[in-house]
C-alpha positions as CSV (number, residue, x, y, z in Angstrom):
1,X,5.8,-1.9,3.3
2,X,8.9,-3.3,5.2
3,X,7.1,-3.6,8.0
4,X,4.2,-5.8,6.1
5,X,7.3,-8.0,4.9
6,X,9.1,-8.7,8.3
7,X,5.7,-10.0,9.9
8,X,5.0,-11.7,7.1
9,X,8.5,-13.5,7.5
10,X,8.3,-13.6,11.2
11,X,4.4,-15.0,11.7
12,X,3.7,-16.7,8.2
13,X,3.5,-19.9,10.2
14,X,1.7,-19.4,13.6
15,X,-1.8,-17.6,12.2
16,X,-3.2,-17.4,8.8
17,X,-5.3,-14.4,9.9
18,X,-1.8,-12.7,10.6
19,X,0.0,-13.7,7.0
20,X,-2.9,-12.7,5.1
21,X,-3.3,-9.4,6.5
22,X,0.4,-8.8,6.5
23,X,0.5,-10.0,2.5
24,X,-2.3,-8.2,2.4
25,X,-0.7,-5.2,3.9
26,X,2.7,-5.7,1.9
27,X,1.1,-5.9,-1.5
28,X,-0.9,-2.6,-0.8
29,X,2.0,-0.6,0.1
30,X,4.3,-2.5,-2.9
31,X,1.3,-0.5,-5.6
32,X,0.9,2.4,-3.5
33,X,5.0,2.8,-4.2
34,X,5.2,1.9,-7.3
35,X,1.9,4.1,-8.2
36,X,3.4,7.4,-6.4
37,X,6.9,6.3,-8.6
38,X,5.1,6.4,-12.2
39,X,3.4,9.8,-11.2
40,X,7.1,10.7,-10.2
41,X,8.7,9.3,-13.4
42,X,5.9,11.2,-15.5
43,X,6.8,14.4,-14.1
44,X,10.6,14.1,-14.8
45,X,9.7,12.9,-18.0
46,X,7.9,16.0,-18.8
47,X,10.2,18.3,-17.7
48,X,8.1,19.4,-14.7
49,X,5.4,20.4,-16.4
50,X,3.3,16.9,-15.5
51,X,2.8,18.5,-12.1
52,X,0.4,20.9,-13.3
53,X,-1.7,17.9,-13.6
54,X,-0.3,15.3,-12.0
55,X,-0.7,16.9,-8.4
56,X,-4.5,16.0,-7.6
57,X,-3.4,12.7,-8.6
58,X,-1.0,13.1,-5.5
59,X,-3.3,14.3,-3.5
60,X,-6.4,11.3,-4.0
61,X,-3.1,9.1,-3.8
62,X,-2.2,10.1,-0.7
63,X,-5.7,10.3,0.8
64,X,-6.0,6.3,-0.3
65,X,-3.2,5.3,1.2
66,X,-3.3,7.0,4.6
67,X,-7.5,6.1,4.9
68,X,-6.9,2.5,4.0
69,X,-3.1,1.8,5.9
70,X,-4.8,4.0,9.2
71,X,-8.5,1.7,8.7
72,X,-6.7,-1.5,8.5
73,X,-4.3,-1.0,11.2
74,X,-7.3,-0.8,13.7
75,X,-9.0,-3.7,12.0
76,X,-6.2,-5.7,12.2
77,X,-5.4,-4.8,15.7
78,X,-9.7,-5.8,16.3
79,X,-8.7,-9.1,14.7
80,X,-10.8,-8.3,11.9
81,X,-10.9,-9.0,8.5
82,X,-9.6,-5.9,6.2
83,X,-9.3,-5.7,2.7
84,X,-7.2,-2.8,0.4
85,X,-8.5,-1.6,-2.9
86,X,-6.0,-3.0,-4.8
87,X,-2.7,-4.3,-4.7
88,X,0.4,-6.3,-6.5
89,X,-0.2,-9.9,-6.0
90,X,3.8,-10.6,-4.6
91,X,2.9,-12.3,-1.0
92,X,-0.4,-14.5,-0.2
């Protein structure tokens, strides 16, 4: 996610291609977080008992984010155009 930001910051001006995929990139990672936090939050809220059922959510989680941050890493690094399931609509 800070990584996402600092390009974004650094090459927002010389390429489009770079500041969308890096917005792209940092708004991907900002819902992954936040995502992961909730599941977090539910647990403590439930006293650890959440966890009984809260762990495949973990799991899929995890799976999403690694496939789609590994996926549009080499697409990016092609110079082709990625996209992420979702995200929080911060950077464009």
């Amino acid at each position: 996610m800070i990584a996402g930001v600092i390009v974004w910051l650094i090459k927002k001006d010389e390429s489009s291609f770079i500041r969308k995929h890096a917005a792209a990139t940092f708004n991907f990672h900002l819902a992954m977080t936040l995502a992961m936090a909730a599941t977090y939050l539910f647990v403590i809220v439930t006293l650890g008992i959440g966890v009984l059922v809260i762990w495949p959510v973990w799991i899929v989680l995890a799976l999403v984010w690694f496939f789609y941050s590994v996926s549009s890493s080499i697409n990016g690094f092609k110079g082709k155009e990625s996209s992420y399931p979702f995200g929080i609509p911060v950077l464009s």
